[in-house]
C-alpha positions as CSV (number, residue, x, y, z in Angstrom):
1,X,34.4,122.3,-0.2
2,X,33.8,125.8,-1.0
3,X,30.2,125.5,0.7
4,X,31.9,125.3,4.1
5,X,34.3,128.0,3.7
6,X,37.3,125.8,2.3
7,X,39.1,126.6,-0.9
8,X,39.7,123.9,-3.6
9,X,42.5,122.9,-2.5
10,X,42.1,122.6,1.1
11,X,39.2,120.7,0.0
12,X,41.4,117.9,-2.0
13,X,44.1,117.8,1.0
14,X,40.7,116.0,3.2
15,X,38.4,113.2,3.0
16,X,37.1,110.1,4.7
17,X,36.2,107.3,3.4
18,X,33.3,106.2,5.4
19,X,29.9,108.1,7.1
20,X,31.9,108.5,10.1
21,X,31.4,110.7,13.5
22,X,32.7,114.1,12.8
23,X,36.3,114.6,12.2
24,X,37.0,110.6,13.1
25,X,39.2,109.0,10.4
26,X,39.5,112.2,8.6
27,X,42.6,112.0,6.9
28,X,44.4,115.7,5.5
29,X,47.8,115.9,3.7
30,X,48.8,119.3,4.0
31,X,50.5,121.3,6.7
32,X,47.8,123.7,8.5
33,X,44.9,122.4,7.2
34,X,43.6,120.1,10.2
35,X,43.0,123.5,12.2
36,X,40.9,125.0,9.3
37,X,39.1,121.9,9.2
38,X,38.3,121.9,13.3
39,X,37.0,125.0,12.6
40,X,34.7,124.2,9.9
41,X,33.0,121.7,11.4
42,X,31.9,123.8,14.6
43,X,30.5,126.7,12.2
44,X,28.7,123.6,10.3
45,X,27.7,122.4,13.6
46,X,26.0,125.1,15.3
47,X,24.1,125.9,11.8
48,X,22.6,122.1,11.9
49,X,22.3,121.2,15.5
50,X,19.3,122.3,17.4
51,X,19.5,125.0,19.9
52,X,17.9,123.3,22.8
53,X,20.5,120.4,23.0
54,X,23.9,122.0,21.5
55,X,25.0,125.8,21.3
56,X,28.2,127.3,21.1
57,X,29.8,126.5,24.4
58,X,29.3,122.8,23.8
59,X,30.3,122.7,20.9
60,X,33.6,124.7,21.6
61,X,33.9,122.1,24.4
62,X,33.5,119.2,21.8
63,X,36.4,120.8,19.7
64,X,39.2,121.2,22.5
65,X,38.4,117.4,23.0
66,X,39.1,116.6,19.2
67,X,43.0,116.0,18.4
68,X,44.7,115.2,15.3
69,X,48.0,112.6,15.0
70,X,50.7,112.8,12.4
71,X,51.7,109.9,10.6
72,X,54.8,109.7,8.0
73,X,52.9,108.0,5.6
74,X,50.1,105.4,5.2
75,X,51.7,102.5,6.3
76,X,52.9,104.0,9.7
77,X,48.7,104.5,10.5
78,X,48.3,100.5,10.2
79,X,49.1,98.1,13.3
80,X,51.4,95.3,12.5
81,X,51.3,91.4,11.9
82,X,53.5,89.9,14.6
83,X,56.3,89.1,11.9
84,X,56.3,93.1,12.0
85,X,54.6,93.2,8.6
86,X,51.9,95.9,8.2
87,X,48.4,94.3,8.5
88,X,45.3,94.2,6.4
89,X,43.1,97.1,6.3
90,X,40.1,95.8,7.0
91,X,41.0,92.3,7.6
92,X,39.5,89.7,5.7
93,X,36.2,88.7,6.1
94,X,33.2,86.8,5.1
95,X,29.8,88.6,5.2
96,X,26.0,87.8,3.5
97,X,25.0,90.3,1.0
98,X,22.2,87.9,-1.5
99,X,19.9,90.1,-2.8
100,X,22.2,93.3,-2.0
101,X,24.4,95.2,-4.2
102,X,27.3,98.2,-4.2
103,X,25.5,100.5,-6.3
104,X,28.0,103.9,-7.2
105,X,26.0,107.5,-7.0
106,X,27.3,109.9,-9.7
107,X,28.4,112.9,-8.0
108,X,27.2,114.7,-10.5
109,X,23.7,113.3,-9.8
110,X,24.6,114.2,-5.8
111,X,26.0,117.7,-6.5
112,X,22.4,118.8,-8.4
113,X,20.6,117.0,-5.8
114,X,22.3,118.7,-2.3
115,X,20.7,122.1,-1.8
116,X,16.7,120.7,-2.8
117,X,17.2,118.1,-0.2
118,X,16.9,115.1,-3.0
119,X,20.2,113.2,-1.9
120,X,19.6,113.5,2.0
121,X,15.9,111.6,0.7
122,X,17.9,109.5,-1.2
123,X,20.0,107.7,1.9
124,X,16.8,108.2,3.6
125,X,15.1,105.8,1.5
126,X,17.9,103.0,0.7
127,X,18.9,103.3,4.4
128,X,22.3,102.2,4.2
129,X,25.6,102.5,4.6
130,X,28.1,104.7,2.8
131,X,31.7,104.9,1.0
132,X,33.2,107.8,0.4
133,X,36.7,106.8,-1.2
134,X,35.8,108.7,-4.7
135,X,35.7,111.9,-6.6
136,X,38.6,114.5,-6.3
137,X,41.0,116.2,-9.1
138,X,42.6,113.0,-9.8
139,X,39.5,110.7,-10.8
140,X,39.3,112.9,-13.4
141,X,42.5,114.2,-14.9
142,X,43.9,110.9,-14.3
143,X,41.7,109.4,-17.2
144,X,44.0,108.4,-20.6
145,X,40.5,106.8,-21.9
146,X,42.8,103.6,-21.9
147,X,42.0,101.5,-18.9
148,X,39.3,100.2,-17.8
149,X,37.7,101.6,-15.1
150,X,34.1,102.4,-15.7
151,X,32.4,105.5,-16.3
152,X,30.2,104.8,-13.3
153,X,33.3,104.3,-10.9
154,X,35.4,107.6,-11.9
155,X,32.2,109.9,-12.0
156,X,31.2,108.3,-8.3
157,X,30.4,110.7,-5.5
158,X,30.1,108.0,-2.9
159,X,28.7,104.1,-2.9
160,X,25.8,102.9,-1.2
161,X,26.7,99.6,0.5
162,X,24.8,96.4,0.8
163,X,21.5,98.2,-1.3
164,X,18.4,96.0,-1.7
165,X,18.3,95.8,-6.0
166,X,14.6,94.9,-6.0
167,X,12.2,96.1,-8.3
168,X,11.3,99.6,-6.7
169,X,15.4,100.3,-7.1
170,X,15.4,99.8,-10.5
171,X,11.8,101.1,-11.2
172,X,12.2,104.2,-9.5
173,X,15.9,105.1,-8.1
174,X,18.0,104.0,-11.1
175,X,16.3,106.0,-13.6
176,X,17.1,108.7,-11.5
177,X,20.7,108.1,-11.2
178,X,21.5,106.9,-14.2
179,X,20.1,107.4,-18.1
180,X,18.4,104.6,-19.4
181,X,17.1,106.3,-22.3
182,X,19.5,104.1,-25.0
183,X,18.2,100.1,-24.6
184,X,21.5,99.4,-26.2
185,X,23.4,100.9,-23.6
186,X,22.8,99.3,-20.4
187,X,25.0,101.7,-17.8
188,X,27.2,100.2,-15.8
189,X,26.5,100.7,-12.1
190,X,28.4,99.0,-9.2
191,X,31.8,99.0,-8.1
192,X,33.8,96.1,-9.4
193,X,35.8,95.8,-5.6
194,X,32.8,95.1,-4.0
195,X,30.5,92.8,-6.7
196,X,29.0,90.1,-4.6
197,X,28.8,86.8,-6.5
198,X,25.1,87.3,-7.1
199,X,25.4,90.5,-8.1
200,X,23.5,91.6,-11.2
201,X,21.6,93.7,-13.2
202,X,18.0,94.4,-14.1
203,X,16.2,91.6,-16.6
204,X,17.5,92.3,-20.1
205,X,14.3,93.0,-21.6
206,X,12.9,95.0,-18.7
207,X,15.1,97.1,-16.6
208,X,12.5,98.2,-14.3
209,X,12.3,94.6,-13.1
210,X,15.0,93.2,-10.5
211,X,16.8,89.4,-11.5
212,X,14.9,87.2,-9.5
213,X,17.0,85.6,-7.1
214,X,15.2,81.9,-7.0
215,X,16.1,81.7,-10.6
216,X,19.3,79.2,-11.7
217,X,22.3,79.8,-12.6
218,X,21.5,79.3,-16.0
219,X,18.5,81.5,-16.0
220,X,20.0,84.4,-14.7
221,X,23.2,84.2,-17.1
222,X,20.5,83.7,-20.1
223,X,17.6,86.7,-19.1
224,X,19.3,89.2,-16.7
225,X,22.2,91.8,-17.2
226,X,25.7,89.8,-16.3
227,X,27.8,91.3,-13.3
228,X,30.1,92.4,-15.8
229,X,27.9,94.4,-17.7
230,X,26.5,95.5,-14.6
231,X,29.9,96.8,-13.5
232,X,31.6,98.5,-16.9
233,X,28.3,99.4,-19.4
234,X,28.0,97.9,-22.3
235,X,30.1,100.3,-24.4
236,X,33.4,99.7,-22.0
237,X,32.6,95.8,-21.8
238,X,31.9,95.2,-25.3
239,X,35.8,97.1,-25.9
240,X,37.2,95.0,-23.1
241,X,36.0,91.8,-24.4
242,X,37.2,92.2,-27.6
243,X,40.7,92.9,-26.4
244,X,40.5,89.9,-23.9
245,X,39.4,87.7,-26.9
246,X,42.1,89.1,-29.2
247,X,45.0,88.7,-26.3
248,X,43.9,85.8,-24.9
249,X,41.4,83.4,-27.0
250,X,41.9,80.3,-25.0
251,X,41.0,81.8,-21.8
252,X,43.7,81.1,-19.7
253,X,43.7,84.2,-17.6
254,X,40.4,84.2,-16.2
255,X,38.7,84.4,-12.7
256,X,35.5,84.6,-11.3
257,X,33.2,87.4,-12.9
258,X,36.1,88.7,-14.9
259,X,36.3,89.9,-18.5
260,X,35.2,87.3,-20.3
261,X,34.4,84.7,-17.4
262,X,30.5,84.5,-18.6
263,X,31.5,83.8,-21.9
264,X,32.6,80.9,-24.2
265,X,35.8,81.5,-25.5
266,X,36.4,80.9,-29.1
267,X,39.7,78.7,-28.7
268,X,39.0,75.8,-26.0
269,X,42.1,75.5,-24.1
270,X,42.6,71.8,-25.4
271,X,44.3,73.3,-28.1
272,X,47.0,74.4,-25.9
273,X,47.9,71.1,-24.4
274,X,45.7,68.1,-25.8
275,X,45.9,64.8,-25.5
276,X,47.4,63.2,-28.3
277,X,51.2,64.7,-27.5
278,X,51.4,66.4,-30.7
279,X,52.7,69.9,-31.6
280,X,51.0,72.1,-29.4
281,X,52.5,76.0,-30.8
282,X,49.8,78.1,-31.6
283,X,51.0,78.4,-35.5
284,X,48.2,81.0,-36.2
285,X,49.2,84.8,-37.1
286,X,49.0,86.8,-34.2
287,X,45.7,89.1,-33.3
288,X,45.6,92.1,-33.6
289,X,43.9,94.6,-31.1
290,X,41.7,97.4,-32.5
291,X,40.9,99.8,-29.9
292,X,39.2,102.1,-32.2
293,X,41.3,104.1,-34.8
294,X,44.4,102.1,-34.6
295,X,46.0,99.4,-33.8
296,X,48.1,99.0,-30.8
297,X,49.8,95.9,-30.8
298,X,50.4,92.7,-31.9
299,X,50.4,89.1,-29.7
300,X,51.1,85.7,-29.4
301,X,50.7,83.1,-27.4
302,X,53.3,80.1,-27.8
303,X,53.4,77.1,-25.6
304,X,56.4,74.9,-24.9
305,X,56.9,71.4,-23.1
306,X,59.4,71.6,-20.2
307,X,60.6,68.1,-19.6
308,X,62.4,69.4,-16.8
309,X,59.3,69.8,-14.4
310,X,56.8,68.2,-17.1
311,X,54.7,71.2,-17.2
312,X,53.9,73.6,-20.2
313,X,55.7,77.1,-20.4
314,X,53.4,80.1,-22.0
315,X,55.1,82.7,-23.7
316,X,52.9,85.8,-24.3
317,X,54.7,88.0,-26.6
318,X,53.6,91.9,-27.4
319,X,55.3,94.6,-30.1
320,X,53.7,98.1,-30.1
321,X,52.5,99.6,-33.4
């Protein structure tokens, strides 16, 4: 922000999601600021437009045609379903994105690259769109180190959208983004929100080489990096899957290319509810999750038959430590 003559925190009050036109869908929350901003942009303007097509009288033409609206709150920007509820924003959708992935760009990574020209190359090359809903104070001081969004995600400056992950990305554009120096480590790279279901990473014995997309189902589970370790690291996934196991061994919360969804749990969910009518409790002493240095709670799981609607009732049970 500083770069364009706007203090931190006129800098925070501003942002846009998207790569779009100049000042459209900006969105400031702060009094004053939307003039500082108008003004801004025409200094930037006449710096990076060329003379012969743009000078200053067109672009002081361009700003007394720019406007600004004030909303009460989010809500009040969105148009409305006809029961008067506010509608989706974007609406849903179905797009194809095989052989594409959201991959996040550190900031940090953008920030040393800017002035040298490196992350304007960068788009350049991928060619592709955009999102710019990251960064700011709060990614940061927000962070108790107890939750589970990735490394990768909170350190974003931006995401490129619908990125071919071939071999040349991983070759020679990951490295760059991202270390790969630890083999053990595989860094987690894409936005969880936007995973496509054939989303992964490199091959697990070669990162420089893209997951073949002909390959099975099967293969790709067995000799490529899963979605999920695509998405946290493997540090953060190995930590989340512990506590998934430890919570919830039967896998009854699960869904598609969630924690745990690639993997076999260790207590088949038979021996909630089998066959033979017997006591199906879960007698064992509950698990305990180690997050580190301590432990944080205990649970259990207990199942009981409701002859009432002849269903089961699950009961999961937590006492802090």
């Amino acid at each position: 922000p500083t770069s364009l003559g706007f203090s931190e925190e006129q800098g925070r009050a501003c942002s846009a999601p998207g790569p779009f036109l100049p000042l459209y869908g900006v969105s400031c929350y702060s009094d004053g600021i939307v003039q500082a901003v108008v003004e801004a942009w025409a200094v930037y303007m006449q710096e990076v437009l060329p003379p012969s097509r743009y000078n200053s009288t067109s672009i002081e033409e361009i700003k007394a045609c720019l406007t600004s609206i004030q909303h009460e709150d989010y809500v009040s920007t969105l148009s409305t379903t006809p029961d008067g509820n506010p509608a989706d924003s974007p609406p849903p959708a179905f797009s194809m994105s095989l052989g594409t992935v959201n991959a996040l760009i550190p900031a940090s990574w953008m920030l040393k690259n800017l002035d040298n020209g490196g992350f304007a190359d960068l788009l350049t090359t991928l060619n592709v769109g955009t999102y710019h809903s990251f960064g700011g104070v709060s990614s940061v001081i927000a962070d108790d180190q107890m939750n589970a969004v990735s490394d990768a995600h909170r350190g974003a400056g931006t995401m490129a959208f619908s990125l071919t992950a071939d071999d040349d990305f991983f070759a020679n554009i990951f490295p760059l983004l991202y270390d790969t120096s630890d083999k053990s480590n595989f860094p987690g790279f894409l936005g969880s929100n936007h995973a496509n279901p054939l989303a992964q990473g490199p091959l697990k014995d070669d990162w420089t080489r893209a997951c073949p997309q002909e390959w099975t189902a099967q293969q790709r589970q067995e000799k490529c990096i899963s979605v999920q370790e695509a998405i946290y690291g493997t540090e953060l996934l190995a930590k989340l899957e512990a506590i998934k196991e430890a919570v919830d061994p039967a896998g009854m919360f699960t869904c598609q290319y969630c924690i745990g969804d690639n993997k076999q749990s260790s207590t088949e969910s038979s021996d909630l509810a089998d066959d033979s009518g017997g006591d199906n409790s879960v007698q064992d002493d509950p698990p305990k999750i180690d997050t580190g240095d301590t432990v944080v709670a205990d649970t259990a799981i207990e199942s009981t038959e409701d002859e009432s609607s002849g269903g089961i009732n699950f009961l999961l049970t937590m006492s802090k430590r």
